[in-house]
C-alpha positions in Angstrom: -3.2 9.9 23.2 -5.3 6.8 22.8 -4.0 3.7 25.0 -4.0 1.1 22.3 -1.7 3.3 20.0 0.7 4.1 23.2 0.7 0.1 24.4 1.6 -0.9 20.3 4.3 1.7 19.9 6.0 0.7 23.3 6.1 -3.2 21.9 6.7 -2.1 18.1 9.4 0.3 19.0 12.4 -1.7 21.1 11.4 -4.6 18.8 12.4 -2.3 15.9 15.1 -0.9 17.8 16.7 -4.6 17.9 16.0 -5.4 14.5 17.6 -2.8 13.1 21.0 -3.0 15.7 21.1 -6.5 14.6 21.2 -5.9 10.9 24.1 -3.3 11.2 26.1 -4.8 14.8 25.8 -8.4 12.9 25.5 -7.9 9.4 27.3 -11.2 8.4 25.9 -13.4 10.7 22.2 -12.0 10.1 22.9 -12.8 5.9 23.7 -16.1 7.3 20.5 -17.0 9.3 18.8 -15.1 6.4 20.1 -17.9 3.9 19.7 -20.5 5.9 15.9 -19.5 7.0 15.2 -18.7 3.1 16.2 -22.1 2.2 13.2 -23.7 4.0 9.4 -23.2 2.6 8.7 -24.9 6.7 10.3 -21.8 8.2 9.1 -19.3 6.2 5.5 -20.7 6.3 5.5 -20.6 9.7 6.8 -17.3 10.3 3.7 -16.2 8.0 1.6 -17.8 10.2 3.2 -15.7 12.8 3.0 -12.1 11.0 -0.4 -13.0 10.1 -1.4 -13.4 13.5 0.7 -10.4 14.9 -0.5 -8.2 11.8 -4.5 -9.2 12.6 -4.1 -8.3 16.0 -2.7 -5.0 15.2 -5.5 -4.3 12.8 -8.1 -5.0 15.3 -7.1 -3.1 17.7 -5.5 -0.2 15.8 -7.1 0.2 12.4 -6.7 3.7 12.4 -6.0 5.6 9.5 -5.4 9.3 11.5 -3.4 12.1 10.2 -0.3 11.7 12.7 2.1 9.0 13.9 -0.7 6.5 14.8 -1.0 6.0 11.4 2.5 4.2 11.1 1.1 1.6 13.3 -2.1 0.5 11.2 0.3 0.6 8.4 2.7 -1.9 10.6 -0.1 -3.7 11.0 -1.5 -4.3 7.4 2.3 -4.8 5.8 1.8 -7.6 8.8 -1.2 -8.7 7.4 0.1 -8.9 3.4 3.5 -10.4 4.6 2.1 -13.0 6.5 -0.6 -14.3 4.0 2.4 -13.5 1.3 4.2 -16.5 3.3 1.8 -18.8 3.5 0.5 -18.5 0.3 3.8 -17.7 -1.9 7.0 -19.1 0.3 8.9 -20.0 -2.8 8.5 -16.3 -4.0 9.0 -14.8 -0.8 12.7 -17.3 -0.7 13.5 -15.6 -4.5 12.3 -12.0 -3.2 14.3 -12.2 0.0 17.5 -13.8 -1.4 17.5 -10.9 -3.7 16.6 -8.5 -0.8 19.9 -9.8 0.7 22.5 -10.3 -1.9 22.4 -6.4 -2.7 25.3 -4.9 -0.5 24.0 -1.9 1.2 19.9 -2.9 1.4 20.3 -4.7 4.9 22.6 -1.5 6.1 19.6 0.5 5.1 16.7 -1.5 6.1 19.2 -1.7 9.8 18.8 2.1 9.7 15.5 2.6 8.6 14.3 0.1 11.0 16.4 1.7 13.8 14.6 4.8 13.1 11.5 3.4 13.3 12.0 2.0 16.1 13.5 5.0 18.1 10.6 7.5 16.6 7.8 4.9 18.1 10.0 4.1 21.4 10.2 7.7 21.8 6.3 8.3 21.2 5.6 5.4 23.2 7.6 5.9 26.4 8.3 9.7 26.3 5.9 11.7 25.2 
């Protein structure tokens, strides 16, 4: 297994991992800071200054478009890229979008477990095998 994929799955992993245990252990509090971060264009610009960043540096160093789980990492990596230049760019429609995103009931339950999965499926690839 290549280094680089091994290295990004062992940071993407846990970070997904956490994500997605916040969204079901703290579901109220997480709509919360979601409200309250979607009602600032400062805040959301920022963090697209951030995923831009995290998502360039992903596709740098892992633009690999393989035929096994590497792939889910240069995907990672360019939703990074069109999130964070989505921020920057659009933050009023990224404050409609996510607002939406969270008003449904059941979305953040299954983003929490989608993400979990995730997560535990590049944790496991990263550290274990």
């Amino acid at each position: 297994m290549p280094t680089t994929s091994i290295f990004l799955a062992k940071l993407i992993g846990p970070l997904f991992v956490a994500l997605g245990l916040a969204m079901l252990v703290n579901p109220a509090v997480l709509h919360a800071m979601a409200e309250e971060f979607l009602r600032s264009y400062a805040l959301i610009f920022l963090s697209g200054l951030l995923t831009l960043v995290a998502g360039l540096a992903i596709v740098n160093v892992h633009n690999s478009w393989t035929r096994d789980w590497r792939v889910i990492i240069t995907v990672l990596g360019w939703l990074s890229v069109i999130g964070g230049v989505l921020r920057i760019v659009l933050p009023q429609a990224v404050a409609s979008i996510g607002m939406t995103f969270f008003s449904q009931r059941f979305t953040p339950i299954v983003a929490g477990l989608v993400m979990l999965a995730l997560g535990g499926f590049l944790s496991f690839k990263g550290y274990w095998q």
